[in-house]
KEKE-3310 file (N, C-alpha, C; in steps of 0.2 Angstrom, whole numbers, plus 5000, padded with zeros to 4 digits):
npx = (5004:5005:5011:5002:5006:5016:5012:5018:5018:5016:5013:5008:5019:5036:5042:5061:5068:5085:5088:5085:5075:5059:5050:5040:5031:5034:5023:5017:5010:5006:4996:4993:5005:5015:5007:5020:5032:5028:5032:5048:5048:5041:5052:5064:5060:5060:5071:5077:5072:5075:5084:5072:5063:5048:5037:5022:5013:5001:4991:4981:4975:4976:4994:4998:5007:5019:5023:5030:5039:5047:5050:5058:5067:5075:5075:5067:5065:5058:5044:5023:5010:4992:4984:4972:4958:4956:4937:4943:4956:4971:4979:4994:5008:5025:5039:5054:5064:5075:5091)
npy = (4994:5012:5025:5041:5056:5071:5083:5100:5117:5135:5149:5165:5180:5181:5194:5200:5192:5188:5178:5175:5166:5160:5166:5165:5159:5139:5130:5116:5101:5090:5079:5069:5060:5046:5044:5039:5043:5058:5068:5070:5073:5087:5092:5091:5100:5110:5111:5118:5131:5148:5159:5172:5169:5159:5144:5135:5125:5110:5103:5086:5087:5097:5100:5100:5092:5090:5103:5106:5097:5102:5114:5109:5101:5116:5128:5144:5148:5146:5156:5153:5155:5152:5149:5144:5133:5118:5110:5101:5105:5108:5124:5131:5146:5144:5153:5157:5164:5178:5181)
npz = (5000:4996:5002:5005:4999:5005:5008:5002:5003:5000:5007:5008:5005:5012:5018:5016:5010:5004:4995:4982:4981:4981:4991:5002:5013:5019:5020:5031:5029:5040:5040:5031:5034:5042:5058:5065:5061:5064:5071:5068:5056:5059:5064:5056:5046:5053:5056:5044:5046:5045:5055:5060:5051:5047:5048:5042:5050:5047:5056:5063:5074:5090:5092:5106:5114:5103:5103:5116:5115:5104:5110:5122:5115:5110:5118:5118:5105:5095:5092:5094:5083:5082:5070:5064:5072:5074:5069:5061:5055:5064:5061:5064:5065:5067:5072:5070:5081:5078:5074)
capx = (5000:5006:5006:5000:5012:5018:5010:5022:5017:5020:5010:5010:5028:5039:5047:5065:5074:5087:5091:5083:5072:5052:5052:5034:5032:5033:5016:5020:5003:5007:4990:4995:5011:5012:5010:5027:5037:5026:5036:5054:5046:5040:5060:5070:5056:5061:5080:5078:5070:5082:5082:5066:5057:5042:5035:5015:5010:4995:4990:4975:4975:4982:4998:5004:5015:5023:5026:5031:5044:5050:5052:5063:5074:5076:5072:5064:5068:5049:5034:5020:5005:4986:4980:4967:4960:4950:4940:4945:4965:4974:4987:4999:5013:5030:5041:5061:5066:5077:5096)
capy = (5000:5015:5030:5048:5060:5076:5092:5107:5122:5142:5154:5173:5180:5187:5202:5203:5186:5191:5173:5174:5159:5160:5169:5163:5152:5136:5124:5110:5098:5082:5074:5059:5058:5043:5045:5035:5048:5064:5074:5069:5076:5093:5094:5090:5104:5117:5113:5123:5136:5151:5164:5177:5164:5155:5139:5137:5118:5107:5095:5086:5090:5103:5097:5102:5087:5091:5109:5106:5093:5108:5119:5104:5101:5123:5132:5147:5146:5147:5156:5149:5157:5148:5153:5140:5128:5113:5103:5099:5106:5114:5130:5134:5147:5144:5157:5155:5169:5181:5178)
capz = (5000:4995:5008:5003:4999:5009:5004:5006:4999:5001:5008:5008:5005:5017:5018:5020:5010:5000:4992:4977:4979:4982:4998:5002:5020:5019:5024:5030:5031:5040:5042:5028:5038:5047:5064:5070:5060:5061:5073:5065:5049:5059:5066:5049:5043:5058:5057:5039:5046:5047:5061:5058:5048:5048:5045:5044:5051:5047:5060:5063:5084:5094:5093:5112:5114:5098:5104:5121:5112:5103:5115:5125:5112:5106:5122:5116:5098:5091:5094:5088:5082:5081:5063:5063:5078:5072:5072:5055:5055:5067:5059:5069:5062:5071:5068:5074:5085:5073:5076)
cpx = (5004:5006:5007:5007:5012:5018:5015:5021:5022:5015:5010:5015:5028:5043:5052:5071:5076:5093:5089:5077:5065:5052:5045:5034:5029:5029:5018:5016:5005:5002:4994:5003:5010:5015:5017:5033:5035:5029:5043:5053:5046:5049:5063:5066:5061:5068:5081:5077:5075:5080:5078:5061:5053:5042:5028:5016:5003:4996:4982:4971:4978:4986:5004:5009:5020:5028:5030:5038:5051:5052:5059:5072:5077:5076:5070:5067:5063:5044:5030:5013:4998:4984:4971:4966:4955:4943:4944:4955:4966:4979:4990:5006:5020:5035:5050:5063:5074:5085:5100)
cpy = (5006:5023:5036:5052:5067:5081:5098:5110:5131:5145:5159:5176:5183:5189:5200:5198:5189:5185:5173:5169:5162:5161:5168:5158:5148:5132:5117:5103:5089:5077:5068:5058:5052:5044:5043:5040:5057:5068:5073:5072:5083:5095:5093:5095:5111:5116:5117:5130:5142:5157:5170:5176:5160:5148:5138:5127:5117:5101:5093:5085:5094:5099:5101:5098:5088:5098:5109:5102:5100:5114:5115:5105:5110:5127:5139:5149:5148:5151:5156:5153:5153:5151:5149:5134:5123:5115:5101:5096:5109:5117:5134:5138:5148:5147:5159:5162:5172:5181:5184)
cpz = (5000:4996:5004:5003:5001:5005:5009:5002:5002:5003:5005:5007:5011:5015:5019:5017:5004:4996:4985:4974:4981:4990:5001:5010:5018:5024:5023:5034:5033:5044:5038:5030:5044:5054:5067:5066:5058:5064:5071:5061:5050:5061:5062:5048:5046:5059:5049:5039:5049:5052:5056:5052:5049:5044:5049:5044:5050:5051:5060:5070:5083:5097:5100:5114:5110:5101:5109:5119:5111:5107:5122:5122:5109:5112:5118:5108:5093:5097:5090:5091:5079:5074:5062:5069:5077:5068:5066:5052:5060:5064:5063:5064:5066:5069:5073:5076:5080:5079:5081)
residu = (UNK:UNK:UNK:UNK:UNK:UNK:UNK:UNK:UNK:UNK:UNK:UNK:UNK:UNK:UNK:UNK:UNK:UNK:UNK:UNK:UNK:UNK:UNK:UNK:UNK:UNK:UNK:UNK:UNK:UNK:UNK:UNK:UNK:UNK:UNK:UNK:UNK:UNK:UNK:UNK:UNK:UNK:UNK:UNK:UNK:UNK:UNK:UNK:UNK:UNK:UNK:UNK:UNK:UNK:UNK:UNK:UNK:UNK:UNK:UNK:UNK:UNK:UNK:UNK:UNK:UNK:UNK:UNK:UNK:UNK:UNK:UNK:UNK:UNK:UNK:UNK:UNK:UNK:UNK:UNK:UNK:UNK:UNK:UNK:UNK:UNK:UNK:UNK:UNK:UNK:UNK:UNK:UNK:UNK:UNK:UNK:UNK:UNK:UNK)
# end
């Protein structure tokens, strides 16, 4: 069987990247993520994230375990914004503390 594939998209732009590449925040929807490696997925996501950048998460709970993890392992490194809170999705924007 053949598992779903991992939607990452772009949002909104942000202001301020001066790489040249699509400077839009990365969405990073891991419902068809399976559970035994959906927080390893969220943490290779948010080791990309570069100081005073964002990354907009899709989960399908409020994922307070998840945060609390990252907050473990980063001490205050993210704060995280509710954009949306069920029942359907929770969006959460985590946005890494500017260098």
């Amino acid at each position: 069987m053949a598992a779903e594939p991992i939607e990452i998209r772009t949002a909104a732009p942000h202001s301020g990247c001066t790489c040249g590449q699509d400077a839009g925040i990365p969405v990073l929807d891991v419902r068809p993520v399976p559970h035994a490696i959906r927080h390893a997925t969220v943490f290779g996501a948010l080791g990309a994230i570069a100081p005073g950048f964002a990354l907009d998460l899709v989960a399908p709970h409020n994922p307070l375990p998840l945060l609390a993890q990252i907050e473990q392992r980063e001490p205050g490194a993210f704060t995280v914004e509710y954009l949306e809170e069920g029942p359907e999705a929770w969006r959460l924007r985590l946005t890494r503390a500017a260098a």
